[in-house]
C-alpha positions in Angstrom: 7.6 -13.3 22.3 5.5 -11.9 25.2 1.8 -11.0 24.9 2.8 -7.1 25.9 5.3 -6.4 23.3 4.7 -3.7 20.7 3.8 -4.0 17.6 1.1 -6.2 17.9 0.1 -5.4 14.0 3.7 -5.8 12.7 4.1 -9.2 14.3 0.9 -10.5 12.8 1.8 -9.2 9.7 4.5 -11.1 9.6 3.7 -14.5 11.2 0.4 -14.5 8.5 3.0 -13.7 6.1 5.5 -16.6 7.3 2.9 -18.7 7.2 1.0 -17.9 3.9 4.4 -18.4 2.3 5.0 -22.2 3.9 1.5 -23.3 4.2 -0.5 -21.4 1.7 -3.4 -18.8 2.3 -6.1 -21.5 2.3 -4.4 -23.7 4.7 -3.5 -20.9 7.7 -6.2 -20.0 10.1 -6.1 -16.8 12.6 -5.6 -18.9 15.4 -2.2 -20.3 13.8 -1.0 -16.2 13.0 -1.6 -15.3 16.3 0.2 -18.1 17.6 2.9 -17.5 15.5 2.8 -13.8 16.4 2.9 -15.2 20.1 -0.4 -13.3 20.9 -4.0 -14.6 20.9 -6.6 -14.5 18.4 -8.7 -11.5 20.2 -5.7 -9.5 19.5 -5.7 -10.4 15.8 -9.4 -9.1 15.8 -8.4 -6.5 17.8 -6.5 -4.7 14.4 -7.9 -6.9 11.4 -11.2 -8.0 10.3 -9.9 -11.0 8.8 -6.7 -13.2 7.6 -7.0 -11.1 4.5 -6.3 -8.0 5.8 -3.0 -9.1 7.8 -1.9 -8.1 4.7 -3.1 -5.2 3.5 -3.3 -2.6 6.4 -6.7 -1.2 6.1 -7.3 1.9 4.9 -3.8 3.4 6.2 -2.1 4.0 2.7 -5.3 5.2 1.4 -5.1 7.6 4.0 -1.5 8.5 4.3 -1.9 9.8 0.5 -5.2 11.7 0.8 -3.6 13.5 3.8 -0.3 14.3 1.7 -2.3 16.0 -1.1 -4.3 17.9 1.5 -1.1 19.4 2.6 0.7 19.9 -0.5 1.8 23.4 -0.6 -0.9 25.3 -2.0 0.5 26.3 -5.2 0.7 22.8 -6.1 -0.6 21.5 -9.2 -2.6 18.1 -9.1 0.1 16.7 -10.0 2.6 18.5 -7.7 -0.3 17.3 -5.0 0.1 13.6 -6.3 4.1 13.8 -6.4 4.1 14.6 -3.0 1.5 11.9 -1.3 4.2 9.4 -3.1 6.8 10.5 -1.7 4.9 10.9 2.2 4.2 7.5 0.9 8.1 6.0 0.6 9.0 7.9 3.6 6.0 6.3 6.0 5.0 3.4 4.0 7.4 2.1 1.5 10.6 2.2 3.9 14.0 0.5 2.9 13.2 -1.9 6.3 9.8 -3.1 4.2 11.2 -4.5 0.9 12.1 -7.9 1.3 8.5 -7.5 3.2 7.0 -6.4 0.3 8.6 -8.9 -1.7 7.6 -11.4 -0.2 3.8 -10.3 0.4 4.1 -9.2 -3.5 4.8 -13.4 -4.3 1.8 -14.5 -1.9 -0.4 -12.5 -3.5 0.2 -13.6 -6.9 -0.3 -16.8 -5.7 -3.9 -16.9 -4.7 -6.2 -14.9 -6.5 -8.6 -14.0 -3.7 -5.9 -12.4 -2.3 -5.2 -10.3 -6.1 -8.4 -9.6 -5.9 -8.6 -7.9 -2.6 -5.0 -6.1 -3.9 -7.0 -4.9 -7.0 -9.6 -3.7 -4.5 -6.8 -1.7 -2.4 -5.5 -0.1 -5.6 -9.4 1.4 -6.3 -9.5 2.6 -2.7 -6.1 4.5 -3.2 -7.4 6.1 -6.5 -10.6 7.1 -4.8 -8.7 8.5 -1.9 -6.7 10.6 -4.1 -9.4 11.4 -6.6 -11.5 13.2 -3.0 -8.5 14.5 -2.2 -7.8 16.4 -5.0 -11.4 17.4 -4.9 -11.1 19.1 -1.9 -8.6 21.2 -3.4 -10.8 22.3 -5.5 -9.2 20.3 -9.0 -12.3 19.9 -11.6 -13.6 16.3 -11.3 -12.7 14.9 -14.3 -9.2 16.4 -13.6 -9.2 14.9 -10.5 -9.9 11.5 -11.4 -7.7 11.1 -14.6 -4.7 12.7 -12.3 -5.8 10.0 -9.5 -5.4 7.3 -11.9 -2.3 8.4 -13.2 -1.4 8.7 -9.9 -2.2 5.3 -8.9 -0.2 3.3 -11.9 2.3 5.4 -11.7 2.7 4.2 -7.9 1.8 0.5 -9.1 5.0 -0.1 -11.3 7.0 2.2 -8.8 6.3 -0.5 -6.3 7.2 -3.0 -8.6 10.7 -1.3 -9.6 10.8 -0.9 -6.0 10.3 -4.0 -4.7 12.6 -5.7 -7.2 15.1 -3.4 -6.0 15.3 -1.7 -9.3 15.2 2.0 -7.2 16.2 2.7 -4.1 13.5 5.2 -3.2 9.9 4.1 -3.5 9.0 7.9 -4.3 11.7 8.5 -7.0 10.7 5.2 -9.0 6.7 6.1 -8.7 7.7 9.7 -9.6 10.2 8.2 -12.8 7.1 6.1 -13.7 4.5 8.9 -13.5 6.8 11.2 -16.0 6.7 8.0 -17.9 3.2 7.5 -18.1 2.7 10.8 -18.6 5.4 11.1 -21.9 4.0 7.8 -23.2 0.3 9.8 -23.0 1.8 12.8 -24.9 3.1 10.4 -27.7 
């Protein structure tokens, strides 16, 4: 591939993941993603800090969500505010084009634990993220965080039903598992 195509980000996510999966984590080095991504390793640094991040996109989810309960209708519950950032978030994020994708970034992740740990990392961003954002709305803060958490397991075992292809629509299976969650807490 030529240096000027688009999707410089996409590409290296890809090659790292290509690579991960036939090498192992420890064993690929920028240098080889970018070659594999047929672009040079200032262009790696150009959109990741490291060969960690290849994989986990920043802050973009974190942000996606917090801007979808901003602009939940403003009759919306907390939880109406939540529904809706999952659902911005299988529409932008979670696409049908991303599974196998996920699938197979899912399985290289459980294979090297610095790699779960920066996932469990992620996962406390998105809470937080959603915890400020139903701050700003003006939800009580202890309302705000239990809601977030919800919120964030709930969007957890989505993506796993998802990514196994048990739904077809990452915001229907995080929405099925938040009114589970939330009917095994009224138990």
């Amino acid at each position: 591939m030529a240096r000027w195509e688009p999707n410089a980000p996409e590409r290296l996510s890809k090659a790292a993941l290509e690579l991960f999966a036939e090498r192992g984590y420890e064993n690929t080095t920028v240098i080889d993603i970018a070659a594999r991504a047929g672009l040079t390793k200032s262009t790696f640094f150009r959109h990741f800090q490291d060969k960690r991040e290849v994989l986990f996109g920043g802050s973009t989810l974190a942000g996606l969500l917090a801007e979808a309960i901003a602009s939940a209708p403003a009759a919306a519950g907390p939880v109406e505010a939540v529904i809706c950032a999952m659902d911005a978030a299988g529409r932008e994020a979670f696409t049908p084009e991303r599974r196998e994708f996920s699938a197979q970034r899912r399985s290289v992740i459980a294979a090297h634990p610095e790699l779960q740990e920066r996932e469990a990392l992620k996962g406390l961003t998105i809470t937080a993220a959603m915890t400020e954002a139903l701050r700003r709305r003006g939800v009580p803060d202890l309302t705000a965080c239990v809601v977030a958490e919800l919120g964030g397991l709930a969007m957890k075992i989505g993506y796993e039903r998802w990514v196994e292809a048990e739904a077809g629509d990452f915001g229907e299976a995080a929405r099925r598992a938040l009114d589970e969650v939330q009917a095994a807490i009224a138990r």
